[in-house]
N, C-alpha and C positions, 0 to 999 in steps of 0.2 A: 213697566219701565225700570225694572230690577236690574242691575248691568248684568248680574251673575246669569240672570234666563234671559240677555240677549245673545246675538251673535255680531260677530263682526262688522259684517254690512250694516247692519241695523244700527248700530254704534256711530259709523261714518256718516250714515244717514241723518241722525239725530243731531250731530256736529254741524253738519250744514246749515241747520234752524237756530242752535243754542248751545253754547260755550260752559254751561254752568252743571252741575252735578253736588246732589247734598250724601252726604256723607254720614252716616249715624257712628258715634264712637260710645264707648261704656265702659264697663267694667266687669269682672266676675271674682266677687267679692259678697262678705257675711251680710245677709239683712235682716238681724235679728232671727227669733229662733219663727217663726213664718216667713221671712221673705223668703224670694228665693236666691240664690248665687248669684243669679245672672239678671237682677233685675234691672239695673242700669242699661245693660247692653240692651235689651228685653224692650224698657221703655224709649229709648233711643230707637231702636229699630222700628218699633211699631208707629212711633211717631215721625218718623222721618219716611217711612211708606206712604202712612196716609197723608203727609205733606206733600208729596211726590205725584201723588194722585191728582192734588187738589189743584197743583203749580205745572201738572205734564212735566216734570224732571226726572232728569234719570237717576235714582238712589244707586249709590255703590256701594262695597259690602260692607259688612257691619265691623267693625274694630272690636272688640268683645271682651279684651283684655286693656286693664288702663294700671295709671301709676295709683297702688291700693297697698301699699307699705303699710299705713297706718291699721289695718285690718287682718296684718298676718300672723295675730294671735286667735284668728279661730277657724278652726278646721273648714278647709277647701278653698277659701281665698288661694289669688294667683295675682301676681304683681309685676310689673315691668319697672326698672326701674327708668327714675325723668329721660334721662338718657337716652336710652330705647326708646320713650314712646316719643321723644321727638324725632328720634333718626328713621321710625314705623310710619310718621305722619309725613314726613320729607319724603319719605319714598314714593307712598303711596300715590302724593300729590301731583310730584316733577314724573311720577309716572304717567300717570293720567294728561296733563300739561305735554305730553312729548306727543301727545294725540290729537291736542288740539283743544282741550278744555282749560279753560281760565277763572273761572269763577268756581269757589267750593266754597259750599256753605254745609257745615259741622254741625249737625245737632246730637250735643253731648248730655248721655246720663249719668255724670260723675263727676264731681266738684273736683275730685284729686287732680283731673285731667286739666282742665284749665290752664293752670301753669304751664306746661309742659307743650301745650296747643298754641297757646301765641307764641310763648320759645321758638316751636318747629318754624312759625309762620314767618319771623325775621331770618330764621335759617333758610327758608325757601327764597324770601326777594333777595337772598343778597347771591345766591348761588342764579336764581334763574335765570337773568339778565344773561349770565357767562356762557349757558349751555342752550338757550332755546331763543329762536327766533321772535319778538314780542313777547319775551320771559319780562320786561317792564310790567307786560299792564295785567300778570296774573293778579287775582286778590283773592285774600282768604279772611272766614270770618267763623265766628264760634257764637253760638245761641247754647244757653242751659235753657234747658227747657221749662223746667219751675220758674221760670224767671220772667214767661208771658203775662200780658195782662191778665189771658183765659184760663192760666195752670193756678195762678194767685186769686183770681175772683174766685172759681171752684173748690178751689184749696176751703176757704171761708166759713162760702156756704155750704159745704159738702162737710165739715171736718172742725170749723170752726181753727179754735189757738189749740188744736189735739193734734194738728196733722203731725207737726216735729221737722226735723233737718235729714235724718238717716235713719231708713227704714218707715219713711213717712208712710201714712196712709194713701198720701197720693199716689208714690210710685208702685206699694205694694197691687194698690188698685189697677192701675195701668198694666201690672205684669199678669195678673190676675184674668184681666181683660181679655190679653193674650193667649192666657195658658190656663182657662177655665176647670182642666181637668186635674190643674196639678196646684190647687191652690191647699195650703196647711194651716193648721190651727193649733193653739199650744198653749198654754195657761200664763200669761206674762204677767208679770210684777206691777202694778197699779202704780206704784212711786218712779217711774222711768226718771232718770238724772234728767237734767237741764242739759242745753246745748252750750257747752265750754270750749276752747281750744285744744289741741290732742299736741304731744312733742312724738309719740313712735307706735309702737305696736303694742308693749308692754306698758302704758302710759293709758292707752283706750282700752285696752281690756278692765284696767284697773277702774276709769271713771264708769264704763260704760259694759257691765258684766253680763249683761244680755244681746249687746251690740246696737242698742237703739240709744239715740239722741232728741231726749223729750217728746218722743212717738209715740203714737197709740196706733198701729198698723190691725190690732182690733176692728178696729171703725172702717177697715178696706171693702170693698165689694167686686164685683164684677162690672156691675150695671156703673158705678163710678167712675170706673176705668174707662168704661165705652164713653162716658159725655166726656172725659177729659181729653182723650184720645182725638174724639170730633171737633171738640172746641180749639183747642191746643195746635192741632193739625191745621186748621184753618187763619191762626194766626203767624206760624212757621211760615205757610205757604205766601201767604201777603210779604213777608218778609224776606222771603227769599226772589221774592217777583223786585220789589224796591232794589233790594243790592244786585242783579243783575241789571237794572235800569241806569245806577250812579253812574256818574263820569268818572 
């Protein structure tokens, strides 16, 4: 239920059942000297698949690139600015909406994106009304995926107060899951800084000269990645079945 390997018909077809379509957004952006660039997008997509699965939704394609300013002091980051990624999410949206879907639920792997995601989402109801028939009752909504009961319990027990905020062991875990063949290792600093607040690019380099934030991405696995993926997907899925049920 990928949109990108359906076809048309199929599309139309699926329309007729259900209105709704989740959406994975990310980033590609530094996660320390092992994660990978694209971990965000990475866990975002893998998670929002197997949500898809669990809920019979149709996943659209994956956003890959998010607002990641704060990270363009270390080589291969790529950044949109807020900007862009609200007028990238309007589009995408009132695109989708011209077809007949109402209901989008966002599962974001990148805190940067947040903002910039409810931004878009008052830019969409105030335009939809004007240009689409039943443009009132679209709704959109955004889940961080850390942020489930099942990513938090696991976080825990899996990782204990090591996991961290950026370049966590959980997400390293979950891309790792993914992309078992391309997982890296590299000798990191034992003293990782604390989680602080950042002002720019040149600001986080300086607190955070390895790009982790109180991380121990050390402590990742594969097999981590797989229960977080399972557990995690199964609480997305519930949650996207309730917000297409709301009035």
């Amino acid at each position: 239920m990928r949109l990108q390997l359906m076809c048309w018909p199929e599309v139309e077809s699926y329309l007729e059942k259900s209105c709704g379509i989740i959406i994975p957004v990310g980033a590609t952006e530094q996660h320390g000297p092992t994660g990978l660039l694209g971990t965000d997008a990475i866990c975002a997509e893998s998670l929002a698949w197997s949500a898809g699965e669990c809920a019979e939704a149709v996943v659209g394609p994956t956003l890959t690139v998010g607002m990641s300013e704060h990270h363009m002091h270390f080589a291969g980051s790529i950044t949109l600015r807020p900007t862009t990624l609200v007028t990238v999410v309007r589009d995408v949206v009132l695109s989708l909406a011209r077809h007949g879907f109402r209901r989008f639920y966002f599962v974001n792997g990148h805190g940067g994106n947040t903002a910039s995601l409810n931004a878009a989402f008052f830019e969409i109801y105030a335009e939809a009304p004007r240009i689409l028939d039943g443009g009132d009752d679209l709704r959109c909504v955004v889940r961080e995926w850390w942020t489930t009961a099942a990513a938090q319990t696991l976080s825990m027990e899996l990782f204990g107060d090591r996991d961290g905020d950026h370049a966590s062991a959980s997400e390293v875990s979950v891309a790792a899951a993914a992309y078992p063949e391309h997982v890296k290792s590299a000798e990191l600093d034992p003293d990782v800084p604390p989680t602080t607040r950042v002002f720019g690019p040149a600001d986080f380099r300086l607190r955070y000269p390895e790009g982790r934030m109180g991380s121990h991405p050390e402590l990742a696995t594969v097999e981590a990645g797989r229960r977080i993926i399972e557990a995690v997907a199964i609480d997305l899925a519930e949650e996207y079945r309730l917000f297409l049920s709301e009035e």
